[in-house]
ZALUMGU-825373 format. One line per field, with one value per residue: x negated, y negated, z of N, C-alpha, C in turn. Coordinates in steps of 0.02 Angstrom, whole numbers. Example, Ala and Ser with C-alpha at 12.3 -4.5 7.8 and 13.67 -1.06 7.14 Angstrom:
residues 2
n_xx <- [-660|-642] $
n_yy <- [284|112] $
n_zz <- [390|354] $
ca_xx <- [-615|-684] $
ca_yy <- [225|53] $
ca_zz <- [390|357] $
c_xx <- [-660|-645] $
c_yy <- [165|-2] $
c_zz <- [390|394] $
This chain:
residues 81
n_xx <- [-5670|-5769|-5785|-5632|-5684|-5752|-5685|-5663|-5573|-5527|-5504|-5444|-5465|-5389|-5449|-5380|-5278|-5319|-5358|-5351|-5396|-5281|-5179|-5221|-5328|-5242|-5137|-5221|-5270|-5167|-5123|-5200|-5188|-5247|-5341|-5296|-5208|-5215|-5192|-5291|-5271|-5149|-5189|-5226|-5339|-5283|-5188|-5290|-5370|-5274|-5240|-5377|-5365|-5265|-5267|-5404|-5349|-5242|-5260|-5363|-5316|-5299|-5310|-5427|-5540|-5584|-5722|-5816|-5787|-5902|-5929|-5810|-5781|-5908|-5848|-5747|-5815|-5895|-5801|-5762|-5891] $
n_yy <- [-4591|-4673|-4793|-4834|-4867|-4972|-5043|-5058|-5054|-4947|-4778|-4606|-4439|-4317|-4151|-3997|-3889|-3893|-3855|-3952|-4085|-4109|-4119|-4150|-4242|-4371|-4368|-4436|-4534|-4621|-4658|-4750|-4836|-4852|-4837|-4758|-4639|-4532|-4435|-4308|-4234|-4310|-4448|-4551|-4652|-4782|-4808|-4764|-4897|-4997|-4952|-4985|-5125|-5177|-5145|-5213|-5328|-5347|-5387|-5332|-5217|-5134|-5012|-5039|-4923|-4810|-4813|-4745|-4625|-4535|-4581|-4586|-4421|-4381|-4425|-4338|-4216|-4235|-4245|-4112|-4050] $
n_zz <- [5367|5397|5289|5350|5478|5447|5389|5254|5104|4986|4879|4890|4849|4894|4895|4795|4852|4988|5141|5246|5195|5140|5247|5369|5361|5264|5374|5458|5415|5381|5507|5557|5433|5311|5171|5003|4936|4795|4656|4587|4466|4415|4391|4282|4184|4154|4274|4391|4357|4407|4520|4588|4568|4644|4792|4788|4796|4922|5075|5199|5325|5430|5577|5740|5741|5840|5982|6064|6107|6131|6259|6321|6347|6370|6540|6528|6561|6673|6750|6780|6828] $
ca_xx <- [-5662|-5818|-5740|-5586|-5695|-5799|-5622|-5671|-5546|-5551|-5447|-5465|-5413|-5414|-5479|-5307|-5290|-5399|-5290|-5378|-5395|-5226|-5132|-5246|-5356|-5208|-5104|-5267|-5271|-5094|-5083|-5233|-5155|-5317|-5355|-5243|-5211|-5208|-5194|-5345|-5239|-5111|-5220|-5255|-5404|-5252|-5175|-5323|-5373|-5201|-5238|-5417|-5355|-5198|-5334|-5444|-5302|-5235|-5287|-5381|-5300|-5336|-5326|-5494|-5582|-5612|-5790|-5809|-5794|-5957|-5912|-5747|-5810|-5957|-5821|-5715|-5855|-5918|-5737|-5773|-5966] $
ca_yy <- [-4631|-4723|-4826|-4848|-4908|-5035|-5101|-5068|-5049|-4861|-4740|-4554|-4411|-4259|-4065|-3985|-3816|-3881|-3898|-4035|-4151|-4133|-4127|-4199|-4343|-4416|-4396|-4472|-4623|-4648|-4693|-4822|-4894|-4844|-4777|-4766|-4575|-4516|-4347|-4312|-4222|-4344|-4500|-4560|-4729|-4850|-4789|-4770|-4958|-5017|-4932|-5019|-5214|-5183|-5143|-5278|-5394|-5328|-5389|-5261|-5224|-5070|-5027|-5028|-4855|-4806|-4805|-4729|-4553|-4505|-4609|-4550|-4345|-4386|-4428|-4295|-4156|-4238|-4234|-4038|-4023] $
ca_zz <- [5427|5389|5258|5404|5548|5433|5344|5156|5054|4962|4851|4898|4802|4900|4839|4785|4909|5037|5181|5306|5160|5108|5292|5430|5320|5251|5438|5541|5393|5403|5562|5555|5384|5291|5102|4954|4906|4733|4642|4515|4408|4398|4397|4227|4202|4182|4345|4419|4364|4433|4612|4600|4557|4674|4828|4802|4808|4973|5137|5244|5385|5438|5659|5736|5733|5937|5955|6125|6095|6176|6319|6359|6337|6449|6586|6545|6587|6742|6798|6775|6852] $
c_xx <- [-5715|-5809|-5700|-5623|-5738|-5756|-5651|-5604|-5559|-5464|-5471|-5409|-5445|-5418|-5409|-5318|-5331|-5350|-5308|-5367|-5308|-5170|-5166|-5262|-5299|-5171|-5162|-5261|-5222|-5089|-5136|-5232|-5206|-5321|-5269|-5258|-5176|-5221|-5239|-5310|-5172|-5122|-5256|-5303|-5338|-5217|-5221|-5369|-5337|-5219|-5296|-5403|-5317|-5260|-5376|-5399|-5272|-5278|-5307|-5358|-5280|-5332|-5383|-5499|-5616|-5680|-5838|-5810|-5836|-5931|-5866|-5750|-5860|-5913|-5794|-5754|-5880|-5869|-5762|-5810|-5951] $
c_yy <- [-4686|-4779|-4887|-4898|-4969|-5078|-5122|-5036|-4973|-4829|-4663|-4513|-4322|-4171|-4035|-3914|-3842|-3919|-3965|-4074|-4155|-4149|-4171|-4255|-4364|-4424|-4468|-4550|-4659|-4714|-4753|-4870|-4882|-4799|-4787|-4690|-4566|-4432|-4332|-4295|-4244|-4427|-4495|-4650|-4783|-4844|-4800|-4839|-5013|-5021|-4988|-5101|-5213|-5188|-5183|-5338|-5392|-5359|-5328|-5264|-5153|-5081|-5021|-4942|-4858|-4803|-4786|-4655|-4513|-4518|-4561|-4454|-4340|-4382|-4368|-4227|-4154|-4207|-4140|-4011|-4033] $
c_zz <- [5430|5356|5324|5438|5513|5380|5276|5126|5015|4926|4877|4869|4847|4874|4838|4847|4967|5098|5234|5257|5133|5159|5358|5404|5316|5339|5468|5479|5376|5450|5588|5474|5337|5209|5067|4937|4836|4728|4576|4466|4378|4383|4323|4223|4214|4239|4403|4410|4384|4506|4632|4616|4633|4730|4839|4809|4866|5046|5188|5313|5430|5557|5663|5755|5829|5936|6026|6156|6151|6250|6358|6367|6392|6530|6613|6582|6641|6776|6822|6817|6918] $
């Protein structure tokens, strides 16, 4: 998400079995347009020099990353107190 909210460009290849990286990461960078996913054990250098060029040639355009978090949590707990 760090990547995401500062609009770099990125390939990520997530841990095979590992279920957040393979069902939430890719959902949450979906839906802000973010990262190129690859499969280590299907990713060979000229593939993986393909994804690289392709990427840098791309316009970043990526949604912005909320940045408010604290904020909006702070509210919610007063609501509570």
């Amino acid at each position: 998400m760090e990547l995401t909210a500062l609009k770099r460009p990125f390939i990520y290849f997530p841990l095979r079995r590992h279920f957040e990286q393979n069902v939430h990461v890719p959902h949450r960078l979906a839906r802000y347009g973010a990262g190129v996913r690859m499969e280590y054990d299907r990713t060979d250098p000229e593939a993986l020099a393909h994804a690289i060029a392709d990427g840098l040639k791309r316009p970043v355009l990526y949604r912005d990353v909320e940045t408010d978090g604290a904020r909006r949590a702070a509210v919610r707990i007063a609501r509570l107190l």
